[in-house]
C-alpha beads as a LAMMPS data file, in Angstrom:
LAMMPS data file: protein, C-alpha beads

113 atoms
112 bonds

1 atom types
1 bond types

-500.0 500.0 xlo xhi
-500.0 500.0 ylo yhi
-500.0 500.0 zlo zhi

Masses

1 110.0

Atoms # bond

1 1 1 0.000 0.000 0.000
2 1 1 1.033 3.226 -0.807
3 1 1 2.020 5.678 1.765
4 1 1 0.767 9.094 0.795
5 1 1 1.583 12.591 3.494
6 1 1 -1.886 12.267 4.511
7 1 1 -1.170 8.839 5.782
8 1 1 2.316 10.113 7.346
9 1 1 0.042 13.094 9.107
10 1 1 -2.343 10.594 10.427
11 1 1 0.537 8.176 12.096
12 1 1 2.187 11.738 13.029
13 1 1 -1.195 12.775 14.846
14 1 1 -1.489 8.933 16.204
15 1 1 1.774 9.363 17.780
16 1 1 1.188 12.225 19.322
17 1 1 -2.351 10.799 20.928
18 1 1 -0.596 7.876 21.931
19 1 1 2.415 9.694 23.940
20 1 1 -0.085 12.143 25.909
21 1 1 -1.774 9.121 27.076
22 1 1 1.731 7.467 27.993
23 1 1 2.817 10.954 29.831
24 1 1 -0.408 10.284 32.261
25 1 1 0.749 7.135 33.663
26 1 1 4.260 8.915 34.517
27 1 1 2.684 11.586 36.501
28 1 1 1.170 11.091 40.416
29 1 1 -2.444 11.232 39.690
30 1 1 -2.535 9.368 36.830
31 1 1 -5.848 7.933 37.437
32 1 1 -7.572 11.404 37.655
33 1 1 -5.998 12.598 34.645
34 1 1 -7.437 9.460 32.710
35 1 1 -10.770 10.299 33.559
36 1 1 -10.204 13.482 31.759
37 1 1 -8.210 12.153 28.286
38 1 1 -9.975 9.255 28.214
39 1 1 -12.615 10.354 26.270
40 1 1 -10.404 12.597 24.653
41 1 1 -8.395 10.009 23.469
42 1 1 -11.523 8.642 22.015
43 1 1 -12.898 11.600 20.067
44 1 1 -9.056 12.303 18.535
45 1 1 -9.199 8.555 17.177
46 1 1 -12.710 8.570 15.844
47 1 1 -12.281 11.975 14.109
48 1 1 -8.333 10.775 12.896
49 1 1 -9.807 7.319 11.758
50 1 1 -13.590 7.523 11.069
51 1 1 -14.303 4.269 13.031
52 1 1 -15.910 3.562 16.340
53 1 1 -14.051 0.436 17.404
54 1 1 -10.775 1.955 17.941
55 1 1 -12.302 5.029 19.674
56 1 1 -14.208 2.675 22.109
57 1 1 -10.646 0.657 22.746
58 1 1 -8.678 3.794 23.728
59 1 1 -11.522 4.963 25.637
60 1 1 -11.099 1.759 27.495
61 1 1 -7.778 1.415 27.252
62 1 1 -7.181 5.453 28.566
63 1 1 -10.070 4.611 31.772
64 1 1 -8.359 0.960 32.824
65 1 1 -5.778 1.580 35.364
66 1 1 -2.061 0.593 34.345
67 1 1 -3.165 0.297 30.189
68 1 1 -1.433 3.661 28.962
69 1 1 0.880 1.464 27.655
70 1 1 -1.027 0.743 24.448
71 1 1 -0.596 3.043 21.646
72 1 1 -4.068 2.234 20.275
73 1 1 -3.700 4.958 17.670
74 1 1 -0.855 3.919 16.424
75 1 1 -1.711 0.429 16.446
76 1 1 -5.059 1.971 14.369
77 1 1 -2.991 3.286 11.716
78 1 1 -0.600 0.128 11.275
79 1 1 -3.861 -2.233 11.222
80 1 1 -5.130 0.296 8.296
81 1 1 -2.397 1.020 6.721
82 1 1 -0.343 -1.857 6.459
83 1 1 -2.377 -4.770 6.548
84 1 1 -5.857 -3.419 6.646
85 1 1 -6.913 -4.371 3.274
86 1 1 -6.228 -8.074 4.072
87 1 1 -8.207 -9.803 5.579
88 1 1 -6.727 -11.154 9.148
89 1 1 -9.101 -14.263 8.992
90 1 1 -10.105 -16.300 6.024
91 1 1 -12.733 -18.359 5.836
92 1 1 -12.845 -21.263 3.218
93 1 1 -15.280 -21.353 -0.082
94 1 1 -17.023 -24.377 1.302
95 1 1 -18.031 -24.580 5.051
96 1 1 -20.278 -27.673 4.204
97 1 1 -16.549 -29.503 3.907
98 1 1 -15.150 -28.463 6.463
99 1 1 -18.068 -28.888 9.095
100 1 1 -17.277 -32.942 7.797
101 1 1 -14.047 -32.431 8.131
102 1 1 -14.319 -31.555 11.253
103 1 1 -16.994 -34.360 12.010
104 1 1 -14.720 -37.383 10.270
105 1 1 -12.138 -36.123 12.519
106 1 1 -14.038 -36.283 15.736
107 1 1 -15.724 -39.465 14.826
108 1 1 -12.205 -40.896 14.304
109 1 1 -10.660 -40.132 17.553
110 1 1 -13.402 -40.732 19.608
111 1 1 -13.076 -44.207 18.049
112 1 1 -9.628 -44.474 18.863
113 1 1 -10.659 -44.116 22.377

Bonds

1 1 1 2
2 1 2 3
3 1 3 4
4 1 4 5
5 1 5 6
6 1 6 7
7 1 7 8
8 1 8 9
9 1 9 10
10 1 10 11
11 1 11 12
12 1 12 13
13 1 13 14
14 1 14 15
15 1 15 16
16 1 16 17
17 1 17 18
18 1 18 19
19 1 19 20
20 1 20 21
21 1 21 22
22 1 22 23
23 1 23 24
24 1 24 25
25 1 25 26
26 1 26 27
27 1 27 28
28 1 28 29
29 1 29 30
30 1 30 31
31 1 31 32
32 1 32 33
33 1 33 34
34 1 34 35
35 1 35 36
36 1 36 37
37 1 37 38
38 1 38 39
39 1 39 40
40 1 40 41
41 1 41 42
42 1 42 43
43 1 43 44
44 1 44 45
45 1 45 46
46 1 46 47
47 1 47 48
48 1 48 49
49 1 49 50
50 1 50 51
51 1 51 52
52 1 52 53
53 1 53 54
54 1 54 55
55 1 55 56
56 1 56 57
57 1 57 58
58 1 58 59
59 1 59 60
60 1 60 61
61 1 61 62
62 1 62 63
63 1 63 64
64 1 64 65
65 1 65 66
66 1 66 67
67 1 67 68
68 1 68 69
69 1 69 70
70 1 70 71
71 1 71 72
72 1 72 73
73 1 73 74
74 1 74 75
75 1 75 76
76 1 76 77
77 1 77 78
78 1 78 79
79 1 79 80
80 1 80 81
81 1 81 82
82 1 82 83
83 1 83 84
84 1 84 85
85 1 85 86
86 1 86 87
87 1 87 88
88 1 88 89
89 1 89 90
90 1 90 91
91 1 91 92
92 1 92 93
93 1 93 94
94 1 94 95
95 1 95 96
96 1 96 97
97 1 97 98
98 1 98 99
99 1 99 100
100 1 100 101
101 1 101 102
102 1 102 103
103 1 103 104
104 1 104 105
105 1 105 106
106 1 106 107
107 1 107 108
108 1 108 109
109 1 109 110
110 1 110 111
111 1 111 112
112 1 112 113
């Protein structure tokens, strides 16, 4: 995939998101401060990204104690922009086959037993 400046401005903004969240857990009232860029967090990511599912994980991720670790943005931008367009699960063409598959293969080791 090609990486175009408004790409490199959107991992440049996710970077940024992500380190303000890391600079709360450094501080003494880290907790208190969550509460605040928690939802934040979330409203950067949905209006950076467009999507609800990584706004709702920061949120989370911002409001759990001992999480700022994560750089959900970042890890937003990678998922889109380098591997996004794949799919991360495939499923096969026929189900029916593999549902007897699957049933062959049980049958046969519960006969073994």
């Amino acid at each position: 995939m090609k990486i175009d400046d408004e790409a490199i401005l959107k991992l440049i903004a996710s970077l940024i998101i992500d380190f303000f969240g890391f600079i709360s857990s450094l501080l003494i009232i880290t907790e208190v401060i969550d509460v605040f860029y928690a939802p934040i967090s979330a409203v950067l990511i949905y209006l950076l990204y467009g999507k609800l599912a990584p706004a709702f994980i920061g949120f989370g991720e911002e409001i759990l104690p001992l999480m700022d670790w994560i750089p959900t943005a970042t890890l937003t931008w990678i998922y889109l922009y380098m591997g996004g367009d794949e799919k991360v699960i495939t499923l096969p063409e026929n189900k029916k086959e593999v549902q007897t598959q699957d049933i062959e293969m049980l049958s046969d080791s519960s006969s073994e037993l």
